[in-house]
TIVOLO-951538 format. One record per residue (C-alpha): residue in three letters; x, y, z. Coordinates in steps of 0.5 Angstrom, whole numbers, padded with zeros to 4 digits, always signed. Layout:
! residues N
AlaXYZ;...
//
This chain:
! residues 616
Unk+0000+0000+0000;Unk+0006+0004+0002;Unk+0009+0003-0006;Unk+0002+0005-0009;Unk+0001+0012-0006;Unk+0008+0013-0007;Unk+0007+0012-0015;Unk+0000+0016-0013;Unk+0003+0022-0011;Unk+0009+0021-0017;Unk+0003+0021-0022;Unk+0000+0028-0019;Unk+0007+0031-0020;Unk+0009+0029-0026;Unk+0003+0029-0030;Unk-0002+0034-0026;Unk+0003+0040-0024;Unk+0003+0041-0031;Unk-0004+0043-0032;Unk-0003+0047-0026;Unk+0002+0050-0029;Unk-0002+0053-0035;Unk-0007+0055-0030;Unk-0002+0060-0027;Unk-0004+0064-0034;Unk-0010+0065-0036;Unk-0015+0071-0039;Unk-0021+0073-0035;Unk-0022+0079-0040;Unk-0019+0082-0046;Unk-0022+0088-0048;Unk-0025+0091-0055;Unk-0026+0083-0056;Unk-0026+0085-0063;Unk-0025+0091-0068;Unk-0027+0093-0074;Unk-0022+0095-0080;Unk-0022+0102-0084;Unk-0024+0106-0077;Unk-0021+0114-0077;Unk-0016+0112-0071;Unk-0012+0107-0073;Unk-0010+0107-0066;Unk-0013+0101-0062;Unk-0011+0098-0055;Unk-0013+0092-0052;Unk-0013+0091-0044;Unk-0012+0084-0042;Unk-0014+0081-0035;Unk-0012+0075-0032;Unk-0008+0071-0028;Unk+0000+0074-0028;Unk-0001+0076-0035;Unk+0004+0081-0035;Unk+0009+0075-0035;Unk+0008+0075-0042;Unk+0010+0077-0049;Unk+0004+0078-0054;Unk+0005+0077-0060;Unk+0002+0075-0067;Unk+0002+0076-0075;Unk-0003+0079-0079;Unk-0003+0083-0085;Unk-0004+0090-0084;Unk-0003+0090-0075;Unk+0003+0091-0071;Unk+0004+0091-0064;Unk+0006+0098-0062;Unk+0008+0097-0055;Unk+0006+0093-0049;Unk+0005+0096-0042;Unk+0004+0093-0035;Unk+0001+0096-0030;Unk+0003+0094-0022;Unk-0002+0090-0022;Unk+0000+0084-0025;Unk-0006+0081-0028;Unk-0007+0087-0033;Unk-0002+0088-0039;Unk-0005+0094-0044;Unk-0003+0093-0052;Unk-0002+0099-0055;Unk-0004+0096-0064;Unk-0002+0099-0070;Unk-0008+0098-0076;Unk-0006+0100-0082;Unk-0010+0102-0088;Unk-0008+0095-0091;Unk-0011+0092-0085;Unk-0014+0086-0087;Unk-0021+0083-0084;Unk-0020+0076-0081;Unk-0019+0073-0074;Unk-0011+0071-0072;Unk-0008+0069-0066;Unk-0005+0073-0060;Unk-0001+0068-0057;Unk+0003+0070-0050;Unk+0010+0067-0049;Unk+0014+0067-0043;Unk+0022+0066-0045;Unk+0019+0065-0052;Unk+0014+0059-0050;Unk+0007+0060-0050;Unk+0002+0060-0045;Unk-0003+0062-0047;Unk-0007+0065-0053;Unk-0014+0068-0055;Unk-0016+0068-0062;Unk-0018+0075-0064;Unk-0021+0078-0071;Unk-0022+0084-0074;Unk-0028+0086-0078;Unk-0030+0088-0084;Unk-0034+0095-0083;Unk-0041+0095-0085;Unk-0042+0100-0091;Unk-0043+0108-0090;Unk-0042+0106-0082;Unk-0039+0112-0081;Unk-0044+0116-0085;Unk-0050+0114-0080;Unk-0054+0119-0080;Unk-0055+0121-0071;Unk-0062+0122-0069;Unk-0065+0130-0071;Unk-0071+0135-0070;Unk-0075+0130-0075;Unk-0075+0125-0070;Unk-0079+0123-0063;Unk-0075+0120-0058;Unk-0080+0115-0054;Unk-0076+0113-0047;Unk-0077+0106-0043;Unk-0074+0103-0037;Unk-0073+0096-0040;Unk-0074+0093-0033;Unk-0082+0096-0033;Unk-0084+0097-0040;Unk-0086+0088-0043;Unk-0083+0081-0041;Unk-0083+0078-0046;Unk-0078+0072-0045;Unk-0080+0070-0037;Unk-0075+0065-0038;Unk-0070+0070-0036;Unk-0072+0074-0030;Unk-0068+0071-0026;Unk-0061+0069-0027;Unk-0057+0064-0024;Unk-0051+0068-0025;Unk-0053+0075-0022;Unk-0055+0077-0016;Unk-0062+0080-0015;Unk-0068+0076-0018;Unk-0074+0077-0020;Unk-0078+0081-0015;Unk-0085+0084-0019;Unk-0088+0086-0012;Unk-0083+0091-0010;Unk-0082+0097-0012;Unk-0075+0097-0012;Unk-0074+0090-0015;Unk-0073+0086-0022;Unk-0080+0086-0025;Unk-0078+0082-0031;Unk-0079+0087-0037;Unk-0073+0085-0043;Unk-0071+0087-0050;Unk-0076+0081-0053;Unk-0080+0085-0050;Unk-0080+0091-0053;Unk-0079+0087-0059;Unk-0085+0085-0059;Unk-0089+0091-0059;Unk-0085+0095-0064;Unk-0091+0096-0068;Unk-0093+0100-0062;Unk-0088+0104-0061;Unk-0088+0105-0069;Unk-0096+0106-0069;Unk-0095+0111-0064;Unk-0091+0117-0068;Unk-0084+0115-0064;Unk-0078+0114-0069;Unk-0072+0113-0064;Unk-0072+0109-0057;Unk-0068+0110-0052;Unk-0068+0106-0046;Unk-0065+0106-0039;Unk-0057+0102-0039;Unk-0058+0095-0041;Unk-0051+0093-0039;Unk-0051+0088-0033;Unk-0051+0091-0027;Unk-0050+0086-0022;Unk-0052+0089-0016;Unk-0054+0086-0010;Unk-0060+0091-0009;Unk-0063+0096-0013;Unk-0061+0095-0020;Unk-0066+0094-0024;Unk-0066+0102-0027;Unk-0059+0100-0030;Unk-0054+0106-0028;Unk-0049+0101-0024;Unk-0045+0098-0029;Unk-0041+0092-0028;Unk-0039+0090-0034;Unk-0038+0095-0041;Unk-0039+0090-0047;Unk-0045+0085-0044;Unk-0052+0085-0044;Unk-0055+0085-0038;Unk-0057+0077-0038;Unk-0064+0079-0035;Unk-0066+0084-0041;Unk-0062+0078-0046;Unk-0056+0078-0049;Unk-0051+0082-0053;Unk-0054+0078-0059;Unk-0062+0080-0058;Unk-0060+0086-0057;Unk-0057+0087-0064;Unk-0064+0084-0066;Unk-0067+0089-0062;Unk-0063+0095-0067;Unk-0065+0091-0073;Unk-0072+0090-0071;Unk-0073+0097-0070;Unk-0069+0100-0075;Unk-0074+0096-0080;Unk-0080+0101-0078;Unk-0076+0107-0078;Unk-0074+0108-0071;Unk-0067+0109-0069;Unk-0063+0106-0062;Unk-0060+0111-0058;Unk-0056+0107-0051;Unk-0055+0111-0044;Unk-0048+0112-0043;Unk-0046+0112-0036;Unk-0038+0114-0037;Unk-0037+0118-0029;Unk-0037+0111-0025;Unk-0039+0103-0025;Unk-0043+0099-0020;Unk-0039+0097-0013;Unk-0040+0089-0016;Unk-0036+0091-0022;Unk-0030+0086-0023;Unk-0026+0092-0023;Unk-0027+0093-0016;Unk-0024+0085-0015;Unk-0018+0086-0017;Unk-0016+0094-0018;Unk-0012+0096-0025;Unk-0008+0101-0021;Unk-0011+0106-0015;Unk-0011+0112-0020;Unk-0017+0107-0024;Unk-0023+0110-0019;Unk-0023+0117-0016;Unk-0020+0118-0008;Unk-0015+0111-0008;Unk-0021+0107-0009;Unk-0024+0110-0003;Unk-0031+0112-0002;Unk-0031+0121-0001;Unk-0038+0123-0003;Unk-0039+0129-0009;Unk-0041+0136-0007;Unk-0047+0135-0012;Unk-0046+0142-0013;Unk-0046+0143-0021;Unk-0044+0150-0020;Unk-0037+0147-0018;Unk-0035+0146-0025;Unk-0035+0154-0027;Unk-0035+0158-0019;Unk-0030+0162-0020;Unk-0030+0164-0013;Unk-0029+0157-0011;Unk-0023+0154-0007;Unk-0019+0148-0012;Unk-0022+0143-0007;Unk-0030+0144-0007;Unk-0028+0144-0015;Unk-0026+0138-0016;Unk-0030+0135-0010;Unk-0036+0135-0015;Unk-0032+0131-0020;Unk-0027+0127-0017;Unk-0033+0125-0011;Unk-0036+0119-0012;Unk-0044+0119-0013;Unk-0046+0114-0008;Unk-0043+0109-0005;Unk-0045+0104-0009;Unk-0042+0108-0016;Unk-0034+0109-0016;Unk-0033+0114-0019;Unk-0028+0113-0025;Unk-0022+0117-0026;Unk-0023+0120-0033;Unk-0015+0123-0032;Unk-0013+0116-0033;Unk-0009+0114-0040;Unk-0011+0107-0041;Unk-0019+0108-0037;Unk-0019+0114-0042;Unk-0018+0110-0048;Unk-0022+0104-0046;Unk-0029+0108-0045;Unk-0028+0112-0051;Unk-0027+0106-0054;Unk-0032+0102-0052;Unk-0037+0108-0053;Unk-0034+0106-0061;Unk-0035+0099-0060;Unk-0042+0099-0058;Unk-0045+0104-0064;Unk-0041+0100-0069;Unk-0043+0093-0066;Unk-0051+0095-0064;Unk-0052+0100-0071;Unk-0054+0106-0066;Unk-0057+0112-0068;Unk-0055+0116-0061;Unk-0052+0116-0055;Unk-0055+0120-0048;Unk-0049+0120-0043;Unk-0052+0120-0036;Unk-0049+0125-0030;Unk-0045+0129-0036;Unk-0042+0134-0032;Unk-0039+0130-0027;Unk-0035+0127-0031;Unk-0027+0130-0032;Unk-0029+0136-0037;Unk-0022+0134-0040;Unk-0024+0127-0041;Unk-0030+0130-0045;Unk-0026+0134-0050;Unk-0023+0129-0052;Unk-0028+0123-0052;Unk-0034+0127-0055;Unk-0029+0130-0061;Unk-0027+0123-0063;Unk-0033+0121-0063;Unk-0035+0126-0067;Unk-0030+0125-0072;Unk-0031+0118-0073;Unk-0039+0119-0074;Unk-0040+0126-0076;Unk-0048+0126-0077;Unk-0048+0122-0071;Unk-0052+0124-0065;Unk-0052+0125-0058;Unk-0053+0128-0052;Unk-0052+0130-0045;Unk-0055+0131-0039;Unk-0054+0137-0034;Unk-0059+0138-0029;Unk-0060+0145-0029;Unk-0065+0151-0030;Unk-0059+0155-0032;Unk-0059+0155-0040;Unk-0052+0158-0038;Unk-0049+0153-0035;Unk-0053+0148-0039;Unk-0051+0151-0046;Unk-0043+0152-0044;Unk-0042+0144-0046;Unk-0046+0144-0052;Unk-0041+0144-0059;Unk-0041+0152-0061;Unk-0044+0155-0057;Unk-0040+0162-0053;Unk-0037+0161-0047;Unk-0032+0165-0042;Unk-0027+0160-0042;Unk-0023+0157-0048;Unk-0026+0150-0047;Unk-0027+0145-0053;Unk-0033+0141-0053;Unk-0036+0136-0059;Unk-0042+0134-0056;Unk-0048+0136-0060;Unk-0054+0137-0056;Unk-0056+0137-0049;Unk-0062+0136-0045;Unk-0066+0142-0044;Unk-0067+0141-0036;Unk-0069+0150-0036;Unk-0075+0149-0041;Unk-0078+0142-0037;Unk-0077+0146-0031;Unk-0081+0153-0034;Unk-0086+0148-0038;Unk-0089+0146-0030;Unk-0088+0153-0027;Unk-0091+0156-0032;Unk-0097+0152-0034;Unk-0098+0152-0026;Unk-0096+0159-0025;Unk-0102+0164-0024;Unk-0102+0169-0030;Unk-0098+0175-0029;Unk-0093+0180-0033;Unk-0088+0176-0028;Unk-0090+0170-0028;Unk-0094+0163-0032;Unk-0093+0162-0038;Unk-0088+0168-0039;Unk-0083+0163-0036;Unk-0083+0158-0043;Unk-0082+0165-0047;Unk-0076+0167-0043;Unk-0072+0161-0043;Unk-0073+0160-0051;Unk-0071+0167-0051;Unk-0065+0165-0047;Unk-0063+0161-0055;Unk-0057+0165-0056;Unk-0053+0162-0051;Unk-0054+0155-0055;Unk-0049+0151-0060;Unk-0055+0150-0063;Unk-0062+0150-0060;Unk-0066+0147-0065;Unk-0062+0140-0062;Unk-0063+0140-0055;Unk-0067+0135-0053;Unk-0074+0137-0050;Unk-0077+0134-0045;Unk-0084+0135-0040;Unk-0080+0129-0036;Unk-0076+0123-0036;Unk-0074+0116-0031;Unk-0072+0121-0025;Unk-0078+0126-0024;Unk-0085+0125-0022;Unk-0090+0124-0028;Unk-0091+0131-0032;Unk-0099+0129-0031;Unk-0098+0129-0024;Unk-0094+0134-0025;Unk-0099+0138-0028;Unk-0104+0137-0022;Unk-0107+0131-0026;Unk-0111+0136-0030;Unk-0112+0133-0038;Unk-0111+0139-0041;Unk-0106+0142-0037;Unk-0102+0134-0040;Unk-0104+0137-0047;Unk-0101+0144-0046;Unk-0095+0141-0045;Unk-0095+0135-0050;Unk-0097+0141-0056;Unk-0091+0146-0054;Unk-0086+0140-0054;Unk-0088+0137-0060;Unk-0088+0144-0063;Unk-0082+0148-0060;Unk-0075+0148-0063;Unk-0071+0141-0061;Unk-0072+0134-0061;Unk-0077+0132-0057;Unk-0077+0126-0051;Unk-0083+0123-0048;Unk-0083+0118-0043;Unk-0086+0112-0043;Unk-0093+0111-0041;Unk-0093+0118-0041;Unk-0098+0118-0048;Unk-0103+0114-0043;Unk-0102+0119-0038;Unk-0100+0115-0034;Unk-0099+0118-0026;Unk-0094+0117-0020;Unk-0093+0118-0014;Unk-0084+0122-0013;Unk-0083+0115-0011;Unk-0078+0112-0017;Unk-0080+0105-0016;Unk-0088+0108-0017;Unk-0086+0113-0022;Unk-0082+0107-0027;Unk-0088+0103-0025;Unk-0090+0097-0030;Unk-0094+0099-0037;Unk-0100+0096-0038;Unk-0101+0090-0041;Unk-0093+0089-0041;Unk-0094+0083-0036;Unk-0099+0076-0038;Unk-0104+0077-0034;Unk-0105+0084-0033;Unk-0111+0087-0034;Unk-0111+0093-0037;Unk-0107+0093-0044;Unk-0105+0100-0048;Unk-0102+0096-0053;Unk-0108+0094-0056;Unk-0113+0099-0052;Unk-0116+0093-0047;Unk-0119+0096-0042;Unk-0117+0103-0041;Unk-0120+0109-0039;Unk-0123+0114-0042;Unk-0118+0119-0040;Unk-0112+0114-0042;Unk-0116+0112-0049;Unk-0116+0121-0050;Unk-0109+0121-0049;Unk-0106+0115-0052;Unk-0111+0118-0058;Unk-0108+0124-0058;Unk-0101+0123-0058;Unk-0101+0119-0064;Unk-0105+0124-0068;Unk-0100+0129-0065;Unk-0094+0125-0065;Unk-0095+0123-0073;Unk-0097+0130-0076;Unk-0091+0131-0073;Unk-0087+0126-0076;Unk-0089+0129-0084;Unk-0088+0136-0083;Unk-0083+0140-0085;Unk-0085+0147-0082;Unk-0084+0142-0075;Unk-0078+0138-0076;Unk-0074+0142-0080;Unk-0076+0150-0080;Unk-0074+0156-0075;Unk-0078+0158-0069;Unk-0081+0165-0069;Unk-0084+0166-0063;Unk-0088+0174-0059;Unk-0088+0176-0053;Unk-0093+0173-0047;Unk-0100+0178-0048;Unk-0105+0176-0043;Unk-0103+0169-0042;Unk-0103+0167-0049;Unk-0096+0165-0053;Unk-0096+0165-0059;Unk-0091+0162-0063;Unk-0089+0159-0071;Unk-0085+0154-0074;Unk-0083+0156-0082;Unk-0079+0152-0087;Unk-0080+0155-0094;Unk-0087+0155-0096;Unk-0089+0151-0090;Unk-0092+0154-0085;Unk-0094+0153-0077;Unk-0098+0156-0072;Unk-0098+0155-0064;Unk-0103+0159-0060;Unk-0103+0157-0053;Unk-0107+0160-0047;Unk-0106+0160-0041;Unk-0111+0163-0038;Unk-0117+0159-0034;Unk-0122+0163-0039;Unk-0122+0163-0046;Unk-0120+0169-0049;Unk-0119+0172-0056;Unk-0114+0174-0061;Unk-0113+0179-0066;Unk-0108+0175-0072;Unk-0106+0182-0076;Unk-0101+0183-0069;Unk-0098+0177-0073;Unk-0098+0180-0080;Unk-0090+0179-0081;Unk-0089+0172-0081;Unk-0097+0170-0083;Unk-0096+0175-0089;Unk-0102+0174-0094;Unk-0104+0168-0092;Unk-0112+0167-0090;Unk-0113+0162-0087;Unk-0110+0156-0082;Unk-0113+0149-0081;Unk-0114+0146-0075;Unk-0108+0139-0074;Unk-0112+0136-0069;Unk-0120+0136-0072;Unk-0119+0140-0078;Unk-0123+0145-0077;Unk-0121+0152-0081;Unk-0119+0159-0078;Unk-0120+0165-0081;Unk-0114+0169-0080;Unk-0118+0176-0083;Unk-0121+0176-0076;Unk-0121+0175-0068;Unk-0120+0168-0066;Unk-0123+0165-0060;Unk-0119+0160-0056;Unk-0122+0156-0050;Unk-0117+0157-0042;Unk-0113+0153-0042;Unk-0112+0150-0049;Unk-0107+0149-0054;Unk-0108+0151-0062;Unk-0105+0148-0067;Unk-0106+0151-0075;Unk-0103+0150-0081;Unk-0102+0157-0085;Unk-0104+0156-0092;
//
């Protein structure tokens, strides 16, 4: 028995150590997992992630790439490669073995693609488009068999509000012909990326991984369906981007690049949340860079943009993502809390490697200043260069609530939407700012408004007929309410759930205050879609004149009239005030019942309503 286990433990070493050997090298993640041929940059590095990977040599031969330089970091898990792509570069897979002492240890089969044609060209959401906003989590399940995982924390919970519900992609697969339907031409939904929190991560602003598909919504694979699908009916796919922090459960925060890789040595130290910090020039060095370098909360490390290599993987993987997932857009979540530096530089390459794309950032604030100094081209007081296209029009949100529920006053109501429009001069471009009555962080404009069905349509008629791209939030064409709970104000859609007894897809069971707004969204919204007054023309707007605001939208010929009064009575006006944007023309015609407006005489306009005429 003494000679068996003695052979025995011979054998382990001989034949088991080698095994254990090889073991000692591994690749957990290499990232970009694959690349496309005939981009601007020819410039791509990869991060490669596993177990003393920075022992190793790379190397490889393909037509057209070369490896740069290689750099190691002082964790040795991580080995950075810097790769030369040539305009020769050939699209195929190839080997990237890792050598030690010129023996190989390890290797990954890597391929570069061939770009799909006119890739650079896309063509970004614009004016022309309606933006319809879904929290995927809380919109439709359709695919039960993935609202838990196995391999994720938090399980499918529909009975509390904070929990997973089991809304997917294939949901909103399923229900394209809706959305299509309704008048809206892009989507864009809440992160999809995983975000395998213990709690609260069904809202998707946690990433814990930059290039997969959170399994609970489905896969990297279904959400290129969900482009495709999409793009079929004319809708575009935007994708939220959150490039300030990840999620505490991100495989980062197990094995650290460096110490530079997450603001404050990786330490939670708490933001100011001041938005004035990025531009107070009274403020001290510290509370200025408190604002930035902070983390959000705890559970949202906050990344440091300064870092070279964490630089050069968001840009990259933000490049990625469009290429692979064909989206029309990008919506960067808690823009100004990202290093401005950073920015400059992200948004200009993105910029230069899809010139018509389009996206937009969000900065919470009813200060167009403050608001309009990241947008490309506007006037600042500093010589800071930014490329990002639009904005969110937080100012013009805040004034539409305030206004409509304000008392009509020469101070106040309506006058406050007229002010901030004036307010115009100060943006890149006005006419692509995203404007919005309300989103997934704010209470639901119908409960905003008082629950007031009128004061609902007010809203919905000015931002669908002002300059900018307008957004609507899911449910909002139902009138959907909310308590300012989140759980209550993402609650799910109607008919989204087997089961469920209401359904606005198809119209069952809703009430007649739901079946008006959902009828009047669609009309709204597809009248919208083939106007060019509306998706391509300027904006003239008058003066506020007891509580009536009267404004225009003009392309050549074509021409829109919006009156809207404020007032709880109805009031009337004189259309010769007007003559010098409505000229000779005599008559408008009514978008929403087509009645005919004689515009040779006064008008009358019922308190508190909305008129929309076609001039001709």
């Amino acid at each position: 028995m003494k000679n068996f286990y003695s052979i025995w433990i011979f054998f382990l070493a001989v034949f088991i150590s080698p095994i254990k050997s090889s073991e000692t090298y591994r690749i957990d993640h290499l990232e970009p997992p694959f690349w496309w041929a005939g981009m601007a940059e020819n410039k791509l590095q990869l991060m490669v992630h596993g177990k003393n990977i920075s022992d190793l040599e790379p190397e490889f031969s393909h037509p057209g790439i070369e490896i740069n330089q290689v750099h190691r970091l002082s964790n040795p898990n991580y080995l950075f490669i810097d790769l030369f792509l040539s305009e020769e570069a050939i699209p195929g897979e190839f080997e990237i073995i890792f050598n030690k002492e010129g023996q190989p240890k390890t290797k990954y089969n890597y391929t570069l693609l061939k770009r799909e044609p006119d890739s650079a060209d896309r063509q970004g959401f614009s004016p022309a488009d309606v933006i319809y906003l879904i929290t995927p989590d809380r919109y439709a399940n359709g695919d039960p068999g993935n609202d838990s995982s196995s391999q994720l924390k938090e399980k499918q919970n529909r009975l509390k509000k904070g929990g997973r519900h089991g809304g997917d992609i294939q949901g909103i697969i399923d229900h394209l012909d809706y959305i299509s339907d309704m008048g809206f031409t892009q989507v864009w939904l809440n992160p999809v990326l995983e975000n395998d929190q213990h709690t609260y991560s069904y809202h998707g602003y946690s990433t814990t991984d930059y290039y997969n598909i959170d399994a609970r919504f489905g896969n990297n694979e279904l959400y290129k369906v969900l482009s495709k699908e999409a793009k079929k009916r004319g809708i575009g796919l935007v994708m939220d981007l959150i490039l300030n922090h990840i999620g505490s459960e991100h495989w980062w925060m197990k094995d650290l690049p460096t110490i530079d890789w997450i603001n404050s040595d990786g330490k939670f130290v708490r933001s100011n949340h001041i938005h004035e910090s990025v531009h107070d020039p009274h403020l001290t060095e510290s509370q200025r860079d408190l604002f930035t370098s902070g983390w959000f909360v705890e559970t949202m490390p906050d990344l440091n943009q300064n870092y070279t290599f964490l630089a050069n993987y968001l840009i990259q993987n933000s490049i990625w993502w469009i290429e692979y997932a064909d989206l029309s857009g990008f919506r960067i979540d808690t823009y100004p809390y990202i290093d401005k530096n950073f920015l400059s530089i992200w948004s200009k390459r993105i910029a230069t490697e899809y010139p018509r794309f389009n996206f937009v950032g969000e900065e919470w604030s009813s200060n167009p200043t403050m608001v309009s100094y990241w947008q490309k081209g506007s006037n600042r007081y500093d010589d800071y260069d930014s490329y990002i296209p639009s904005m969110m029009d937080f100012p013009l949100q805040e004034a539409l609530v305030n206004g409509l529920l304000g008392n009509e006053d020469w101070n106040s109501g309506i006058v406050d939407i007229f002010r901030v429009i004036s307010n115009d001069f100060q943006y890149g471009d006005p006419y692509n700012l995203v404007v919005f009555a309300g989103n997934h962080d704010m209470k639901r404009i119908y409960s905003q408004l008082n629950e007031q069905m009128d004061l609902y349509k007010m809203a919905m008629t000015i931002i669908n007929t002002v300059r900018g791209i307008p957004q609507i939030y899911y449910g909002t064409e139902i009138a959907m309410s909310s308590t300012g709970d989140h759980g209550a104000l993402r609650k799910d859609f109607p008919g989204g759930w087997p089961g469920d007894k209401v359904n606005a897809f198809t119209g069952r069971s809703l009430n007649k205050k739901e079946l008006e707004a959902q009828n009047f969204i669609r009309k709204l919204l597809n009248w919208r879609k083939e106007n060019i007054a509306i998706t391509m023309g300027n904006m003239i707007h008058y003066p506020v004149e007891n509580g009536i605001y009267v404004y225009f939208r003009s392309y050549n010929e074509a021409l829109v009239m919006v009156i809207i009064n404020n007032n709880k009575r109805s009031k009337t006006i004189d259309p010769g005030r007007f003559n010098e944007v409505i000229a000779e023309k005599k008559q408008g015609i009514s978008i929403l019942d087509n009645k005919v407006y004689d515009l040779t005489t006064k008008i009358n306009l019922p308190g508190k309503g909305a008129l929309i005429l076609e001039i001709d």
